[in-house]
TIMARGU-784497 format. One record per residue (C-alpha): x, y, z. Coordinates in steps of 0.05 Angstrom, whole numbers, padded with zeros to 5 digits, m for minus. Example, Ala and Ser with C-alpha at 12.3 -4.5 7.8 and 13.67 -1.06 7.14 Angstrom:
residues 2
u->00246 | v->m00090 | w->00156
u->00273 | v->m00021 | w->00143
END
This chain:
residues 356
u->m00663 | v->01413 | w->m01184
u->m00648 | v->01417 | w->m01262
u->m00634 | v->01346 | w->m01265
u->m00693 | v->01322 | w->m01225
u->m00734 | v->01355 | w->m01271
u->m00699 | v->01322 | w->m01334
u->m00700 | v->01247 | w->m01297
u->m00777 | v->01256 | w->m01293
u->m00790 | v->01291 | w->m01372
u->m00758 | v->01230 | w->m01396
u->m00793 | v->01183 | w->m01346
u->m00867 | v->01209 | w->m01364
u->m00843 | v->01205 | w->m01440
u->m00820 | v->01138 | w->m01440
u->m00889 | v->01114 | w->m01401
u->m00929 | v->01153 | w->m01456
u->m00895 | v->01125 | w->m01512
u->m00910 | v->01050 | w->m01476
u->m00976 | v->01076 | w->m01473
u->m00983 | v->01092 | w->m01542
u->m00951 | v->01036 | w->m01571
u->m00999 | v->00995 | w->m01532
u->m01058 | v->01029 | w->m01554
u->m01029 | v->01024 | w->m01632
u->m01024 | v->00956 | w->m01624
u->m01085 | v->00937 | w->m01601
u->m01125 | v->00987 | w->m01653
u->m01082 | v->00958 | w->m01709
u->m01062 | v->01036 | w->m01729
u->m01024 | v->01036 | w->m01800
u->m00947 | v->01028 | w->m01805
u->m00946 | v->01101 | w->m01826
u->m00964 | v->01118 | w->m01763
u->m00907 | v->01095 | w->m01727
u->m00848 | v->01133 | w->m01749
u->m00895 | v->01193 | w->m01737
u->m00913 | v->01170 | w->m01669
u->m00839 | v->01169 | w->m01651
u->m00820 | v->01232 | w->m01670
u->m00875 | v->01263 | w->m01629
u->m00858 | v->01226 | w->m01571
u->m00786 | v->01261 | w->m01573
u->m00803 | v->01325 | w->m01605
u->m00861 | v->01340 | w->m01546
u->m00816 | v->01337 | w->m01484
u->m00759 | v->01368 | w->m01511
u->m00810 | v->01426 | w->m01526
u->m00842 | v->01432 | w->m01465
u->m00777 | v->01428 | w->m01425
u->m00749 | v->01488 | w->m01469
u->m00810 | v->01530 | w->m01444
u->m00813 | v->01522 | w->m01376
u->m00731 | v->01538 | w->m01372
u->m00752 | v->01602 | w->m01406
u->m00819 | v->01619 | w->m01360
u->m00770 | v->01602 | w->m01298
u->m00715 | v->01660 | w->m01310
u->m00645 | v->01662 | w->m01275
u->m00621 | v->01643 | w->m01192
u->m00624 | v->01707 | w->m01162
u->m00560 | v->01729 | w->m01139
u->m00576 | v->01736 | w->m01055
u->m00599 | v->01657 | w->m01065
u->m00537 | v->01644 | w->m01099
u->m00494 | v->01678 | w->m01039
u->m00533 | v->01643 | w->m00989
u->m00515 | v->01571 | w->m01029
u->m00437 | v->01590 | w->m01034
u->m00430 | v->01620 | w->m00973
u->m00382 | v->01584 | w->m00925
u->m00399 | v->01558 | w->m00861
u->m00370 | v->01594 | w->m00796
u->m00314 | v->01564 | w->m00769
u->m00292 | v->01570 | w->m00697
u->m00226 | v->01558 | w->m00665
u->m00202 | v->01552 | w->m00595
u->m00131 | v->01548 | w->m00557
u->m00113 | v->01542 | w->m00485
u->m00072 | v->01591 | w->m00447
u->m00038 | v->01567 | w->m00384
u->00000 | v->01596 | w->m00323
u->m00008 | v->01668 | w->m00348
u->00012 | v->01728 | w->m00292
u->m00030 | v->01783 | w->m00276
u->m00028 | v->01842 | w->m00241
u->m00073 | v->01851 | w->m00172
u->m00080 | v->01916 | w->m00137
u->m00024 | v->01896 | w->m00087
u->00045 | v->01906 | w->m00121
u->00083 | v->01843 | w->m00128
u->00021 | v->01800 | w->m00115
u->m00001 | v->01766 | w->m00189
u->m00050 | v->01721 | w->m00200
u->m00036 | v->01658 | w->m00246
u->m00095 | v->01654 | w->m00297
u->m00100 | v->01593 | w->m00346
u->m00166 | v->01582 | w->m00395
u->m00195 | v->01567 | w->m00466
u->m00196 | v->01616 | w->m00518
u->m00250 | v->01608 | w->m00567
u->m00258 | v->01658 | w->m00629
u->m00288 | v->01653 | w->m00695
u->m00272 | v->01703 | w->m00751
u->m00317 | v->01754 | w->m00773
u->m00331 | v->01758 | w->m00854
u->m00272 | v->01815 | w->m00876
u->m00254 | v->01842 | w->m00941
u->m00231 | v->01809 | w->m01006
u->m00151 | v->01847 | w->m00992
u->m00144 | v->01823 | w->m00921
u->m00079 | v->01819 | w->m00884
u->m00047 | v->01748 | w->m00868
u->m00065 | v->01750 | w->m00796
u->m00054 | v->01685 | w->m00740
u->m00119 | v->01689 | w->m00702
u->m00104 | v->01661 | w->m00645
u->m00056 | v->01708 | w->m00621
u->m00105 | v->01762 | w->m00637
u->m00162 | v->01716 | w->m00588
u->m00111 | v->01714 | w->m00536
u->m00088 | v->01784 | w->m00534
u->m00153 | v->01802 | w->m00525
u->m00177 | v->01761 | w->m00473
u->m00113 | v->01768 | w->m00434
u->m00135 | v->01844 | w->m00436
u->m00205 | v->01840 | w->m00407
u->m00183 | v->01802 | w->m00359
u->m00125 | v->01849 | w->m00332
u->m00176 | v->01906 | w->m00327
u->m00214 | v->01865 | w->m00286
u->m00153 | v->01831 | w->m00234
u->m00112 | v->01895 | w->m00229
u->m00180 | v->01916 | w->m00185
u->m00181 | v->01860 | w->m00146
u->m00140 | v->01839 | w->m00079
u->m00104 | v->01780 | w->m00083
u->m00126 | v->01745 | w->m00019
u->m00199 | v->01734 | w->m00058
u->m00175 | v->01696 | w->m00113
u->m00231 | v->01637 | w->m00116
u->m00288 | v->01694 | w->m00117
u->m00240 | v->01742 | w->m00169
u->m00239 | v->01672 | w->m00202
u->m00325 | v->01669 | w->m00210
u->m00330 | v->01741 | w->m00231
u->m00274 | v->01731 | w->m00283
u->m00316 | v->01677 | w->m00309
u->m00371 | v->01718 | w->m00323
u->m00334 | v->01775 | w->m00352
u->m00303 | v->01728 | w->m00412
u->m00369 | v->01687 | w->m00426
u->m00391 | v->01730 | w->m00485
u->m00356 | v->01729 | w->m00552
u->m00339 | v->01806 | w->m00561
u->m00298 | v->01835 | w->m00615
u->m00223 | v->01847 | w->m00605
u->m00196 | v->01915 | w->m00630
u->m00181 | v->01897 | w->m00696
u->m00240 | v->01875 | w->m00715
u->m00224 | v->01811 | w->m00747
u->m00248 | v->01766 | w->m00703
u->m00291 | v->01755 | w->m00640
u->m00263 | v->01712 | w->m00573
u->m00289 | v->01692 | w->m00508
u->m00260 | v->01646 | w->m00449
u->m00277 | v->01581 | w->m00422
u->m00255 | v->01532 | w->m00369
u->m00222 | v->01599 | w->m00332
u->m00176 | v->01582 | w->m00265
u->m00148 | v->01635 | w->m00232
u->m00097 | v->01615 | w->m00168
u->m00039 | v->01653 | w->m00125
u->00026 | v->01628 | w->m00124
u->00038 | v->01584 | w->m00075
u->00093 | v->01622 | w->m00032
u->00044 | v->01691 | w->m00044
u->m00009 | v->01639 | w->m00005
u->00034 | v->01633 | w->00058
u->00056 | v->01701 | w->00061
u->m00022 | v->01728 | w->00058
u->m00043 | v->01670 | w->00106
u->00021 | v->01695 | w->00153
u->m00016 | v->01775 | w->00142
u->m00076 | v->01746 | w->00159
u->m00061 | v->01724 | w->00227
u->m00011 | v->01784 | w->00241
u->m00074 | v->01829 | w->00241
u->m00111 | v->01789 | w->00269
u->m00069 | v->01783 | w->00335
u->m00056 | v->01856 | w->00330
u->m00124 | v->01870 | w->00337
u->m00133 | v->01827 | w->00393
u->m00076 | v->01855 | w->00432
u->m00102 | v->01929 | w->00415
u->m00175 | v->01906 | w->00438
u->m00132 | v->01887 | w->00502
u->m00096 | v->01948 | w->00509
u->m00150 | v->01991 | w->00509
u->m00184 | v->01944 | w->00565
u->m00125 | v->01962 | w->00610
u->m00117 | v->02034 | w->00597
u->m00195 | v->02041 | w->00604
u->m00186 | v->02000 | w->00674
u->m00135 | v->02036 | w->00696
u->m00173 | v->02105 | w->00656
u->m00234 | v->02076 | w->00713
u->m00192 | v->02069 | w->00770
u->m00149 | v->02128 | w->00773
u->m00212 | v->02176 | w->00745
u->m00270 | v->02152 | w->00778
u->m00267 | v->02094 | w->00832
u->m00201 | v->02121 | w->00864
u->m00211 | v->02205 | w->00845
u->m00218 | v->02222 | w->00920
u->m00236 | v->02180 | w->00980
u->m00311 | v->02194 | w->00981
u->m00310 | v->02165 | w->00911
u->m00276 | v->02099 | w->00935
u->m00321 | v->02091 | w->00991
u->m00381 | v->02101 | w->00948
u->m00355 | v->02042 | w->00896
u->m00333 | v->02000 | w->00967
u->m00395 | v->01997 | w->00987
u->m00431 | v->01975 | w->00910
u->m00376 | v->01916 | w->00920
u->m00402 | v->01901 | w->00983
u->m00467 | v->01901 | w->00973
u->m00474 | v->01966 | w->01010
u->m00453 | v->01936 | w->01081
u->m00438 | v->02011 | w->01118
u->m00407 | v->01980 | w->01183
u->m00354 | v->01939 | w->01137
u->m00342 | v->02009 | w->01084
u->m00335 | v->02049 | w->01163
u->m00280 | v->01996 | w->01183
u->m00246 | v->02006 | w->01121
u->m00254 | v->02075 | w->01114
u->m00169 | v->02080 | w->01138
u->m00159 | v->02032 | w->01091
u->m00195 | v->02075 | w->01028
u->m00168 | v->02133 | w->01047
u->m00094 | v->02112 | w->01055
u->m00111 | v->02083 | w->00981
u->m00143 | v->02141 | w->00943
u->m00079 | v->02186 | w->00974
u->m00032 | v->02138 | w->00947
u->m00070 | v->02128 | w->00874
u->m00067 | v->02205 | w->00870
u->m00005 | v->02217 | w->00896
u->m00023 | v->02265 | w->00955
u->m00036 | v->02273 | w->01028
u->m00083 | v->02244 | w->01071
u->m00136 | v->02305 | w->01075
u->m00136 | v->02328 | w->01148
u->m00205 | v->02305 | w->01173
u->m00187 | v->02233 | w->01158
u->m00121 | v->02231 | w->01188
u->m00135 | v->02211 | w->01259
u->m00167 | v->02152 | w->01227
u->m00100 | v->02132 | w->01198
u->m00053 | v->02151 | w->01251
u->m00030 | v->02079 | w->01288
u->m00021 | v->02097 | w->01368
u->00042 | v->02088 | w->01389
u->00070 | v->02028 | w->01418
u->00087 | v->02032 | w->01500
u->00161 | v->02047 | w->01504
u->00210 | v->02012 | w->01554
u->00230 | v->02047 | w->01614
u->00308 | v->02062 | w->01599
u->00279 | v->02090 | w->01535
u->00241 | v->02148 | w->01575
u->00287 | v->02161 | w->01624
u->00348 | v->02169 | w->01571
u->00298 | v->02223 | w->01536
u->00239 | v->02228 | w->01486
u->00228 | v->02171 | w->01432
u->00253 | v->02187 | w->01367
u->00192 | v->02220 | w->01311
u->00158 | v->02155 | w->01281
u->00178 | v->02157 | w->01202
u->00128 | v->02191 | w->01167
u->00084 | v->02122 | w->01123
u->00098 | v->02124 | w->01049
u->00037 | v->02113 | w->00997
u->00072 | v->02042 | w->00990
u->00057 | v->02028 | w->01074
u->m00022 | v->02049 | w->01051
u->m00023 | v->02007 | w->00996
u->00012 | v->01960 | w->01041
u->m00050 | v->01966 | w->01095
u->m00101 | v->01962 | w->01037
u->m00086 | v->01896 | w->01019
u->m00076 | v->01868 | w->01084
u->m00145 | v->01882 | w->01102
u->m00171 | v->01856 | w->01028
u->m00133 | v->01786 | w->01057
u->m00084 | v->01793 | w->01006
u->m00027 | v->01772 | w->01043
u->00048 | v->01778 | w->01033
u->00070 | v->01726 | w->00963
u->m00002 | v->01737 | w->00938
u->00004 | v->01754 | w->00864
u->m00056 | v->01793 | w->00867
u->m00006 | v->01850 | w->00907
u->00032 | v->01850 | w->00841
u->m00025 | v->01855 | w->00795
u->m00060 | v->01907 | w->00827
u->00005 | v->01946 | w->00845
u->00019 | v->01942 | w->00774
u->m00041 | v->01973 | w->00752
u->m00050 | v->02025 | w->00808
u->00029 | v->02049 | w->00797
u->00004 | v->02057 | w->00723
u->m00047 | v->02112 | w->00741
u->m00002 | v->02146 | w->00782
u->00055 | v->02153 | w->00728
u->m00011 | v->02188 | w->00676
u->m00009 | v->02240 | w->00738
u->00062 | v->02252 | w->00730
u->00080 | v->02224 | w->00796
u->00137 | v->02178 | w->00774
u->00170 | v->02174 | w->00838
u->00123 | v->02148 | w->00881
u->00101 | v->02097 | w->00823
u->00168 | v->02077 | w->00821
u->00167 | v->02062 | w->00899
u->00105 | v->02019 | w->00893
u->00138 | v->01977 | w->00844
u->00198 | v->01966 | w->00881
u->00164 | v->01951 | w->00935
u->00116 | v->01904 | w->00908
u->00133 | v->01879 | w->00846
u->00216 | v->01885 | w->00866
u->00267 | v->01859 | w->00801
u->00293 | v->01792 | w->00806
u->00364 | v->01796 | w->00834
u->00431 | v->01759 | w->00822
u->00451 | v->01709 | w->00886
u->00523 | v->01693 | w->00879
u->00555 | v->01626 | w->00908
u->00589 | v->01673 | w->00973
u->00649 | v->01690 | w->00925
u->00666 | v->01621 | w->00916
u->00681 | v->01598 | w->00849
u->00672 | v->01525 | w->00828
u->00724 | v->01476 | w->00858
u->00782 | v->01452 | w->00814
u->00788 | v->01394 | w->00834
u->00723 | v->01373 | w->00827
u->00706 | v->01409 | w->00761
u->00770 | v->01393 | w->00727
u->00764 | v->01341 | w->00672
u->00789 | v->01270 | w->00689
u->00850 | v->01258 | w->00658
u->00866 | v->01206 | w->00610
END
Protein backbone atom coordinates (compact mmCIF):
# COMPACT_ATOMS: atom_id res chain seq x y z
CA UNK A 1 0.00 0.00 0.00
CA UNK A 2 3.13 2.32 0.96
CA UNK A 3 4.47 2.01 -2.43
CA UNK A 4 1.27 2.69 -4.25
CA UNK A 5 1.04 5.72 -2.53
CA UNK A 6 4.74 6.81 -3.43
CA UNK A 7 4.21 5.68 -7.40
CA UNK A 8 1.22 8.16 -7.48
CA UNK A 9 3.10 11.37 -5.15
CA UNK A 10 5.65 11.28 -7.76
CA UNK A 11 3.21 10.73 -10.68
CA UNK A 12 0.94 13.92 -9.71
CA UNK A 13 4.38 15.84 -9.15
CA UNK A 14 5.87 15.14 -12.25
CA UNK A 15 2.36 16.20 -14.17
CA UNK A 16 2.40 19.45 -12.10
CA UNK A 17 5.74 20.36 -12.77
CA UNK A 18 4.76 19.74 -16.83
CA UNK A 19 2.06 21.86 -15.97
CA UNK A 20 3.98 24.54 -14.68
CA UNK A 21 6.68 24.59 -17.00
CA UNK A 22 4.09 24.92 -19.62
CA UNK A 23 2.36 27.70 -18.09
CA UNK A 24 6.06 29.50 -17.52
CA UNK A 25 6.71 29.18 -20.92
CA UNK A 26 3.93 30.47 -22.39
CA UNK A 27 3.74 33.67 -19.74
CA UNK A 28 7.48 34.21 -20.43
CA UNK A 29 8.06 34.09 -16.34
CA UNK A 30 11.81 35.38 -15.51
CA UNK A 31 14.81 32.89 -15.41
CA UNK A 32 14.80 33.49 -11.63
CA UNK A 33 11.84 31.79 -11.47
CA UNK A 34 12.90 28.58 -12.54
CA UNK A 35 15.35 27.25 -10.11
CA UNK A 36 12.68 28.31 -7.55
CA UNK A 37 9.99 26.56 -9.40
CA UNK A 38 12.00 23.31 -9.14
CA UNK A 39 12.66 23.26 -5.75
CA UNK A 40 9.03 23.65 -4.94
CA UNK A 41 8.08 21.02 -7.11
CA UNK A 42 10.32 18.51 -4.94
CA UNK A 43 10.15 20.15 -1.65
CA UNK A 44 5.96 20.03 -1.76
CA UNK A 45 5.48 16.24 -2.13
CA UNK A 46 8.08 15.17 -0.08
CA UNK A 47 6.22 17.38 2.58
CA UNK A 48 2.95 16.29 2.20
CA UNK A 49 3.93 12.59 2.06
CA UNK A 50 5.80 13.12 5.50
CA UNK A 51 2.38 14.28 7.01
CA UNK A 52 0.06 11.90 6.03
CA UNK A 53 2.67 8.92 7.27
CA UNK A 54 2.43 10.76 10.54
CA UNK A 55 -1.68 11.37 10.61
CA UNK A 56 -1.86 7.47 9.58
CA UNK A 57 -0.09 5.90 12.81
CA UNK A 58 1.22 2.21 13.06
CA UNK A 59 -0.53 -1.57 11.58
CA UNK A 60 -2.30 -2.65 14.45
CA UNK A 61 -1.05 -5.72 15.75
CA UNK A 62 -4.54 -8.23 15.26
CA UNK A 63 -4.21 -6.89 11.36
CA UNK A 64 -0.70 -7.82 11.38
CA UNK A 65 -1.56 -11.51 12.81
CA UNK A 66 -4.27 -11.91 10.43
CA UNK A 67 -1.54 -10.97 7.36
CA UNK A 68 1.19 -13.56 8.82
CA UNK A 69 -0.91 -16.03 9.81
CA UNK A 70 -0.50 -19.34 7.95
CA UNK A 71 -3.00 -21.04 6.07
CA UNK A 72 -4.51 -24.44 7.43
CA UNK A 73 -3.16 -27.29 6.11
CA UNK A 74 -4.84 -30.63 5.95
CA UNK A 75 -3.44 -34.06 5.46
CA UNK A 76 -4.91 -37.43 4.76
CA UNK A 77 -3.63 -41.25 4.65
CA UNK A 78 -5.37 -44.43 3.88
CA UNK A 79 -5.71 -47.31 6.23
CA UNK A 80 -6.37 -50.74 4.76
CA UNK A 81 -7.36 -54.28 5.86
CA UNK A 82 -7.53 -53.26 9.57
CA UNK A 83 -9.34 -56.03 12.14
CA UNK A 84 -11.88 -55.25 14.47
CA UNK A 85 -13.60 -56.70 17.08
CA UNK A 86 -17.61 -57.63 16.68
CA UNK A 87 -19.71 -58.76 19.50
CA UNK A 88 -19.21 -62.48 18.48
CA UNK A 89 -15.74 -63.63 19.65
CA UNK A 90 -13.53 -64.61 16.83
CA UNK A 91 -15.70 -62.87 14.25
CA UNK A 92 -13.65 -59.38 13.09
CA UNK A 93 -14.55 -57.16 10.68
CA UNK A 94 -11.87 -55.90 8.07
CA UNK A 95 -12.20 -51.99 7.90
CA UNK A 96 -10.12 -49.98 5.33
CA UNK A 97 -10.71 -45.90 4.78
CA UNK A 98 -9.14 -42.31 4.45
CA UNK A 99 -7.95 -40.52 7.29
CA UNK A 100 -8.12 -36.86 6.97
CA UNK A 101 -6.83 -34.42 9.87
CA UNK A 102 -5.63 -31.00 9.97
CA UNK A 103 -3.67 -29.62 13.02
CA UNK A 104 -5.01 -27.36 15.41
CA UNK A 105 -2.83 -23.97 16.20
CA UNK A 106 -0.57 -25.36 19.50
CA UNK A 107 1.99 -23.68 21.50
CA UNK A 108 5.34 -22.09 20.57
CA UNK A 109 7.32 -25.44 22.79
CA UNK A 110 5.41 -28.17 21.05
CA UNK A 111 6.52 -31.76 20.97
CA UNK A 112 7.82 -33.32 17.55
CA UNK A 113 4.73 -35.29 16.92
CA UNK A 114 3.87 -37.57 13.35
CA UNK A 115 0.25 -36.67 12.84
CA UNK A 116 -0.84 -39.20 11.10
CA UNK A 117 -0.43 -41.82 13.46
CA UNK A 118 -2.17 -39.62 15.99
CA UNK A 119 -5.40 -39.36 12.98
CA UNK A 120 -5.34 -42.97 12.75
CA UNK A 121 -5.26 -43.95 16.27
CA UNK A 122 -8.07 -42.09 16.68
CA UNK A 123 -10.27 -43.02 14.11
CA UNK A 124 -9.39 -46.67 14.54
CA UNK A 125 -10.86 -45.98 18.10
CA UNK A 126 -14.25 -44.57 17.28
CA UNK A 127 -14.75 -47.01 15.15
CA UNK A 128 -14.07 -50.08 17.59
CA UNK A 129 -16.60 -48.57 20.01
CA UNK A 130 -18.92 -48.65 17.44
CA UNK A 131 -18.20 -52.59 15.71
CA UNK A 132 -17.54 -54.26 19.06
CA UNK A 133 -21.65 -53.58 19.30
CA UNK A 134 -22.42 -54.84 16.25
CA UNK A 135 -23.03 -58.62 14.90
CA UNK A 136 -21.02 -59.65 12.27
CA UNK A 137 -23.60 -61.09 9.88
CA UNK A 138 -24.76 -57.14 9.21
CA UNK A 139 -21.68 -55.95 7.97
CA UNK A 140 -22.97 -53.79 4.74
CA UNK A 141 -25.52 -51.88 7.23
CA UNK A 142 -22.53 -51.75 10.28
CA UNK A 143 -20.69 -50.44 7.12
CA UNK A 144 -23.44 -47.18 6.53
CA UNK A 145 -23.62 -46.38 10.19
CA UNK A 146 -19.83 -46.43 10.49
CA UNK A 147 -19.88 -43.96 7.79
CA UNK A 148 -21.77 -41.60 9.58
CA UNK A 149 -20.07 -41.96 12.83
CA UNK A 150 -16.47 -40.78 11.24
CA UNK A 151 -17.88 -37.92 8.92
CA UNK A 152 -17.09 -35.12 11.38
CA UNK A 153 -13.60 -33.90 12.10
CA UNK A 154 -13.50 -34.34 16.07
CA UNK A 155 -10.53 -33.86 18.19
CA UNK A 156 -8.32 -36.85 19.12
CA UNK A 157 -7.19 -37.03 22.82
CA UNK A 158 -4.23 -35.11 22.59
CA UNK A 159 -5.51 -32.34 21.32
CA UNK A 160 -3.17 -31.66 18.52
CA UNK A 161 -5.06 -32.30 15.84
CA UNK A 162 -8.60 -33.08 14.52
CA UNK A 163 -9.43 -36.37 12.05
CA UNK A 164 -12.37 -37.77 10.33
CA UNK A 165 -12.86 -40.82 7.80
CA UNK A 166 -13.72 -41.07 4.29
CA UNK A 167 -14.23 -43.67 1.59
CA UNK A 168 -14.99 -46.25 4.76
CA UNK A 169 -15.42 -50.23 3.66
CA UNK A 170 -16.06 -52.47 6.12
CA UNK A 171 -16.25 -56.52 4.91
CA UNK A 172 -16.02 -60.12 6.81
CA UNK A 173 -13.45 -62.39 5.95
CA UNK A 174 -14.24 -64.49 3.47
CA UNK A 175 -14.13 -67.99 5.30
CA UNK A 176 -16.16 -66.01 8.49
CA UNK A 177 -18.82 -65.47 5.29
CA UNK A 178 -19.37 -69.21 4.75
CA UNK A 179 -19.41 -70.22 8.19
CA UNK A 180 -22.32 -67.46 9.05
CA UNK A 181 -24.10 -68.33 5.71
CA UNK A 182 -23.69 -72.30 6.93
CA UNK A 183 -25.43 -70.78 10.69
CA UNK A 184 -27.86 -69.23 8.76
CA UNK A 185 -29.38 -72.14 7.20
CA UNK A 186 -28.70 -74.49 10.36
CA UNK A 187 -31.36 -72.41 12.16
CA UNK A 188 -33.24 -72.04 9.74
CA UNK A 189 -33.89 -75.88 9.18
CA UNK A 190 -34.01 -76.28 12.87
CA UNK A 191 -36.78 -74.19 13.07
CA UNK A 192 -38.58 -75.81 10.46
CA UNK A 193 -38.16 -79.23 11.83
CA UNK A 194 -39.25 -77.86 15.44
CA UNK A 195 -42.37 -76.11 13.67
CA UNK A 196 -42.84 -79.86 12.48
CA UNK A 197 -42.40 -81.48 15.61
CA UNK A 198 -44.75 -79.70 17.40
CA UNK A 199 -47.40 -80.43 14.43
CA UNK A 200 -46.99 -84.14 15.29
CA UNK A 201 -47.01 -84.06 18.95
CA UNK A 202 -50.07 -81.65 18.80
CA UNK A 203 -51.69 -84.41 16.23
CA UNK A 204 -50.99 -87.01 18.15
CA UNK A 205 -51.69 -84.35 21.61
CA UNK A 206 -55.51 -84.25 19.34
CA UNK A 207 -55.85 -87.76 18.78
CA UNK A 208 -55.04 -89.45 21.92
CA UNK A 209 -56.80 -86.36 24.10
CA UNK A 210 -59.74 -85.48 22.34
CA UNK A 211 -60.87 -87.42 19.06
CA UNK A 212 -59.89 -90.91 20.51
CA UNK A 213 -60.43 -90.06 24.71
CA UNK A 214 -63.37 -92.50 24.91
CA UNK A 215 -65.63 -93.99 22.20
CA UNK A 216 -68.47 -91.44 22.42
CA UNK A 217 -65.74 -88.91 21.61
CA UNK A 218 -64.70 -90.83 18.40
CA UNK A 219 -68.10 -91.24 17.28
CA UNK A 220 -68.87 -87.64 17.74
CA UNK A 221 -65.60 -86.58 15.46
CA UNK A 222 -66.78 -89.83 12.91
CA UNK A 223 -69.65 -88.37 12.21
CA UNK A 224 -68.11 -84.34 11.58
CA UNK A 225 -65.87 -86.48 8.96
CA UNK A 226 -68.78 -87.85 7.52
CA UNK A 227 -70.74 -85.23 7.24
CA UNK A 228 -72.91 -86.41 10.06
CA UNK A 229 -74.24 -89.64 8.13
CA UNK A 230 -75.74 -91.63 11.59
CA UNK A 231 -76.53 -94.97 9.69
CA UNK A 232 -72.66 -95.11 8.41
CA UNK A 233 -71.18 -93.73 12.34
CA UNK A 234 -73.98 -96.89 13.71
CA UNK A 235 -72.17 -99.42 11.26
CA UNK A 236 -68.95 -98.39 12.49
CA UNK A 237 -69.73 -98.00 15.85
CA UNK A 238 -67.56 -101.78 16.40
CA UNK A 239 -65.14 -100.38 14.53
CA UNK A 240 -64.71 -96.93 16.91
CA UNK A 241 -64.96 -98.65 19.79
CA UNK A 242 -62.42 -101.49 19.12
CA UNK A 243 -60.21 -98.18 18.25
CA UNK A 244 -60.67 -95.80 21.18
CA UNK A 245 -59.90 -99.22 23.50
CA UNK A 246 -56.81 -99.79 21.67
CA UNK A 247 -55.63 -95.85 21.55
CA UNK A 248 -56.19 -95.92 25.38
CA UNK A 249 -54.97 -99.01 26.12
CA UNK A 250 -58.09 -100.63 27.91
CA UNK A 251 -61.05 -102.80 27.57
CA UNK A 252 -63.90 -102.67 25.53
CA UNK A 253 -66.53 -101.08 28.18
CA UNK A 254 -69.24 -103.72 28.70
CA UNK A 255 -72.28 -102.22 26.94
CA UNK A 256 -70.42 -102.20 23.64
CA UNK A 257 -69.07 -105.55 23.70
CA UNK A 258 -71.75 -107.58 22.05
CA UNK A 259 -71.24 -105.21 19.22
CA UNK A 260 -67.68 -106.45 18.87
CA UNK A 261 -67.99 -110.00 19.69
CA UNK A 262 -67.69 -112.01 16.00
CA UNK A 263 -70.24 -115.22 16.26
CA UNK A 264 -68.62 -118.14 16.02
CA UNK A 265 -67.99 -120.09 13.01
CA UNK A 266 -70.20 -123.61 12.66
CA UNK A 267 -67.84 -126.35 13.78
CA UNK A 268 -67.46 -129.79 11.95
CA UNK A 269 -69.10 -132.70 13.32
CA UNK A 270 -66.03 -134.88 14.66
CA UNK A 271 -65.13 -131.64 16.38
CA UNK A 272 -68.44 -131.86 18.64
CA UNK A 273 -68.57 -135.25 19.13
CA UNK A 274 -64.73 -135.45 20.34
CA UNK A 275 -65.90 -132.57 22.99
CA UNK A 276 -66.32 -128.75 23.28
CA UNK A 277 -64.29 -126.31 20.86
CA UNK A 278 -61.39 -124.86 22.35
CA UNK A 279 -62.02 -120.81 24.05
CA UNK A 280 -61.55 -118.42 20.88
CA UNK A 281 -58.17 -116.27 21.77
CA UNK A 282 -59.11 -113.33 23.43
CA UNK A 283 -58.52 -110.11 20.15
CA UNK A 284 -55.51 -107.95 20.93
CA UNK A 285 -55.81 -103.96 20.47
CA UNK A 286 -53.65 -104.78 17.24
CA UNK A 287 -56.84 -107.24 15.80
CA UNK A 288 -59.08 -103.71 16.54
CA UNK A 289 -56.87 -101.64 14.94
CA UNK A 290 -56.65 -104.40 12.44
CA UNK A 291 -60.72 -104.22 11.91
CA UNK A 292 -60.54 -100.30 11.92
CA UNK A 293 -58.71 -100.09 8.91
CA UNK A 294 -60.27 -102.71 7.08
CA UNK A 295 -63.51 -100.99 7.17
CA UNK A 296 -61.65 -97.40 6.38
CA UNK A 297 -60.59 -99.62 2.94
CA UNK A 298 -57.16 -99.51 3.98
CA UNK A 299 -56.19 -102.78 3.03
CA UNK A 300 -53.25 -105.02 3.86
CA UNK A 301 -49.60 -103.18 1.99
CA UNK A 302 -51.42 -99.82 2.34
CA UNK A 303 -48.87 -97.41 3.81
CA UNK A 304 -51.50 -95.47 5.33
CA UNK A 305 -51.66 -98.77 8.06
CA UNK A 306 -48.07 -97.68 8.86
CA UNK A 307 -48.58 -94.06 9.17
CA UNK A 308 -51.43 -94.09 11.20
CA UNK A 309 -50.14 -97.08 13.36
CA UNK A 310 -47.22 -94.98 13.84
CA UNK A 311 -48.91 -92.19 15.18
CA UNK A 312 -51.64 -93.94 17.19
CA UNK A 313 -48.73 -96.36 18.93
CA UNK A 314 -47.20 -92.85 19.80
CA UNK A 315 -50.15 -91.81 22.03
CA UNK A 316 -50.30 -94.92 23.65
CA UNK A 317 -46.53 -94.98 24.76
CA UNK A 318 -47.48 -90.87 26.50
CA UNK A 319 -49.98 -93.26 28.54
CA UNK A 320 -47.35 -95.47 29.65
CA UNK A 321 -48.65 -98.41 27.83
CA UNK A 322 -45.42 -99.52 26.12
CA UNK A 323 -46.36 -102.92 25.60
CA UNK A 324 -49.18 -102.81 23.65
CA UNK A 325 -47.53 -99.89 21.52
CA UNK A 326 -44.86 -102.11 20.97
CA UNK A 327 -47.37 -104.83 19.58
CA UNK A 328 -48.97 -102.40 17.12
CA UNK A 329 -45.68 -101.71 15.71
CA UNK A 330 -44.73 -105.09 15.24
CA UNK A 331 -47.60 -105.83 13.85
CA UNK A 332 -47.92 -103.09 11.47
CA UNK A 333 -44.93 -101.43 10.86
CA UNK A 334 -42.74 -105.02 11.50
CA UNK A 335 -38.48 -104.43 11.08
CA UNK A 336 -37.03 -105.40 7.91
CA UNK A 337 -35.52 -108.84 8.28
CA UNK A 338 -32.33 -110.69 6.99
CA UNK A 339 -33.31 -113.61 4.14
CA UNK A 340 -30.36 -115.81 3.83
CA UNK A 341 -29.51 -117.84 0.53
CA UNK A 342 -30.99 -121.44 2.49
CA UNK A 343 -27.41 -121.85 4.12
CA UNK A 344 -25.82 -121.98 0.90
CA UNK A 345 -22.75 -120.05 0.42
CA UNK A 346 -21.61 -118.85 -3.03
CA UNK A 347 -20.29 -121.67 -5.38
CA UNK A 348 -16.53 -122.05 -5.84
CA UNK A 349 -16.36 -122.86 -8.78
CA UNK A 350 -18.24 -120.35 -10.16
CA UNK A 351 -16.98 -117.40 -7.96
CA UNK A 352 -13.39 -118.39 -8.03
CA UNK A 353 -11.24 -116.12 -10.19
CA UNK A 354 -10.22 -117.44 -13.65
CA UNK A 355 -6.89 -118.44 -13.63
CA UNK A 356 -4.14 -117.18 -15.63
Amino acid sequence: MTTARKTTTVFLTVLGGLLLAILGIAQRWPVWSWPVLAVCLLAVPAAAFRIASLRRGSVPVSFTEQLTASPVERTEHRVRQVALPSLWDDYNFVFSATVRWYLVESPDIAPVLNPAGLAVEAILNRARALTEKREPGRASFVQHELSGVLSHMRPEPTGHLQAMAENVSLTLLEQDQERLDRLAKVRKEKAVWEHQRKYEQSRRQYLGEDVLKDTGSAVVWWLAKNDEQVEKTVADLALLAQLASAANDTDIPERLQNLVLQPAEPAAAEFLEEGPMPAPRPQTAADHLSGFFDAMGFTEGDVRRTMLAKQISDVIKQQNRHETAEDLLHRFDPPATFTPDNGEGPDPATDAPDEP
